[in-house]
C-alpha positions as CSV (number, residue, x, y, z in Angstrom):
1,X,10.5,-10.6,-18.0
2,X,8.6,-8.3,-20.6
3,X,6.5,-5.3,-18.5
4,X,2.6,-4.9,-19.3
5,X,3.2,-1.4,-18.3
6,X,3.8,1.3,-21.0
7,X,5.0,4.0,-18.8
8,X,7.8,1.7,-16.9
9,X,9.5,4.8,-15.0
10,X,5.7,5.8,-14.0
11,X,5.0,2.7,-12.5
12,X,8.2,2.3,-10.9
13,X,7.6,6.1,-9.3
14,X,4.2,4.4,-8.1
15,X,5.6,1.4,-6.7
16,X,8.0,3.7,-4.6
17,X,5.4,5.6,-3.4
18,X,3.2,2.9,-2.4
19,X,5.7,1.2,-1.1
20,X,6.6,3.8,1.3
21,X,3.3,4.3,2.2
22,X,3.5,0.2,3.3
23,X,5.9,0.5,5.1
24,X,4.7,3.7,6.7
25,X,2.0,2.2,7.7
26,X,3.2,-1.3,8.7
27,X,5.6,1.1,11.5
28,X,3.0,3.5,12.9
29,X,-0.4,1.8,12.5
30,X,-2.3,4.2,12.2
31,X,-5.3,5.3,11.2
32,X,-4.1,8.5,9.1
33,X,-1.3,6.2,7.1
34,X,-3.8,3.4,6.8
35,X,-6.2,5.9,5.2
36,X,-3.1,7.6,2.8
37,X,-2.1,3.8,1.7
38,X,-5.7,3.6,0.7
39,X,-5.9,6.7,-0.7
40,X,-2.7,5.8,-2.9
41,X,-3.3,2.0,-3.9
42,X,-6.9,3.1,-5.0
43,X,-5.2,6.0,-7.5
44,X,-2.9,3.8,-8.7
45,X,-5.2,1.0,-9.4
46,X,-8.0,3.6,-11.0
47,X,-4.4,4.9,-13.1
48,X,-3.8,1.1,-14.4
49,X,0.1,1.0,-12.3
50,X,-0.8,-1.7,-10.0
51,X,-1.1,-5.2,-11.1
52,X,-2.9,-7.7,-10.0
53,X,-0.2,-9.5,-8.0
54,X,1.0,-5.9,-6.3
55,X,-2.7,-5.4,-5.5
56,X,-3.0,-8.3,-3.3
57,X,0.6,-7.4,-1.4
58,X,-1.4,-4.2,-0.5
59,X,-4.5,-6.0,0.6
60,X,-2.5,-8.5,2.6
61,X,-1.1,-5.8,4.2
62,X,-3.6,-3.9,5.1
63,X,-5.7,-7.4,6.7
64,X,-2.3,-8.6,8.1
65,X,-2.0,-5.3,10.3
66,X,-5.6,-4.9,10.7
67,X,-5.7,-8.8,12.4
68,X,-2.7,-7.8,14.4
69,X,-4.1,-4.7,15.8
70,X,-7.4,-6.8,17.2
71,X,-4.9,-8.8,19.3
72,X,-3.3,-5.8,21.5
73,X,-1.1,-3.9,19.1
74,X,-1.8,-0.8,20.1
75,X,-2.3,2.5,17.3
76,X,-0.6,5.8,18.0
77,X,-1.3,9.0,16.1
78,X,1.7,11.3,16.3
């Protein structure tokens, strides 16, 4: 599998990042790690290291806890 990235270690730092941001967010549901996963994806997206297909794990993400929050999953800022 050939990368369309030319700065692979870069994108690999940004993938770590955002990925700890997703999972950040997918524990503590709230509205300050929603806001820094946001915050993140949109950087990396304006910087070219998210793809398509990582763009729409962070969008399913974000909907997926979104949805489950309407239904009684309660938020906690700590």
């Amino acid at each position: 599998m050939t990368s369309t990235f030319r700065n692979e270690p870069k994108h690999l730092m940004t993938i770590g990042v955002i990925g700890a941001a997703l999972i950040d967010y997918q524990v503590r549901k709230t509205t300050t790690a929603r806001q820094q996963l946001v915050e993140l994806a949109s950087a990396a997206i304006t910087a070219g290291e998210l793809d398509d297909q990582e763009q729409v794990v962070v969008g399913h993400v974000l909907t997926q806890v979104a949805a489950n929050n309407q239904f009684g999953v309660t938020q906690h800022d700590y």
